[in-house]
N, C-alpha and C positions, 0 to 999 in steps of 0.2 A: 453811806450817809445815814447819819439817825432818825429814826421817823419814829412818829406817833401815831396814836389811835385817834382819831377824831368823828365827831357824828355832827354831819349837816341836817339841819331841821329847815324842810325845805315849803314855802306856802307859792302855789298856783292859783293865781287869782283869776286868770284867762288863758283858756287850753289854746289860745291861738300862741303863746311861749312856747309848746309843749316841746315841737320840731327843735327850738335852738337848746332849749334845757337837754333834751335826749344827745343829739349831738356835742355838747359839753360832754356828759356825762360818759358818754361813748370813748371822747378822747382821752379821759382820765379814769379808762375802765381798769387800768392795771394796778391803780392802784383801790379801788374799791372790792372792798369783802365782803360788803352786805345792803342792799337795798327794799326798800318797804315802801308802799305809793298804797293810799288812802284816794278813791277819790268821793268825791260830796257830787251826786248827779244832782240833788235837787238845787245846788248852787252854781253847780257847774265850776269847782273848783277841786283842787285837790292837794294834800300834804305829802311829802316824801321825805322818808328819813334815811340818809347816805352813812356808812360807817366805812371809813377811808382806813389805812393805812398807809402814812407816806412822808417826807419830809414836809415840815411843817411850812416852807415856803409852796411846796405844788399842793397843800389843802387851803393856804390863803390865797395863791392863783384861782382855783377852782371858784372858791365862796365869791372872790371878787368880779369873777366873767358871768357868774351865776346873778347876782346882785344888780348887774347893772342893765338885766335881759328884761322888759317893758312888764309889768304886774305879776313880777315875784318878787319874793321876801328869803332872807336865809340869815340864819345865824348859827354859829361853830360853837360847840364845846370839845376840850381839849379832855380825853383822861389824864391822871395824874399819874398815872403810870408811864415812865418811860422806856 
């Protein structure tokens, strides 16, 4: 199946997510090749950027199980590289 390169731009706005974000990310660890977690202790939030590799329906899986988890945010960019 053909897959792309994509980076999740991920916002934590309450570490009480953190458990279900970790566990997503857990489940979709095979296809992830790169991760980076920013956190902000004076706001008590934090950024994580995901660089997947995978077919582009299991990175809109992902963004969408992510998306719907109580005070986070995420948006996908796709490389243009296929």
């Amino acid at each position: 199946m053909k897959t792309r390169i994509a980076l999740l731009g991920i916002f934590v706005e309450n570490k009480e997510s953190t458990p279900q974000l970790n566990a997503l990310l857990h489940e979709y660890g095979e296809y992830i090749i790169g991760r980076m977690g920013i956190p902000n202790a004076k706001e008590e939030t934090a950024v994580i950027s995901i660089v997947m590799d995978a077919p582009e329906t299991v990175i809109n899986a992902l963004a969408g199980k992510i998306g719907m988890l109580p005070h986070v945010s995420v948006q996908t960019m796709y490389s243009k590289i296929s």
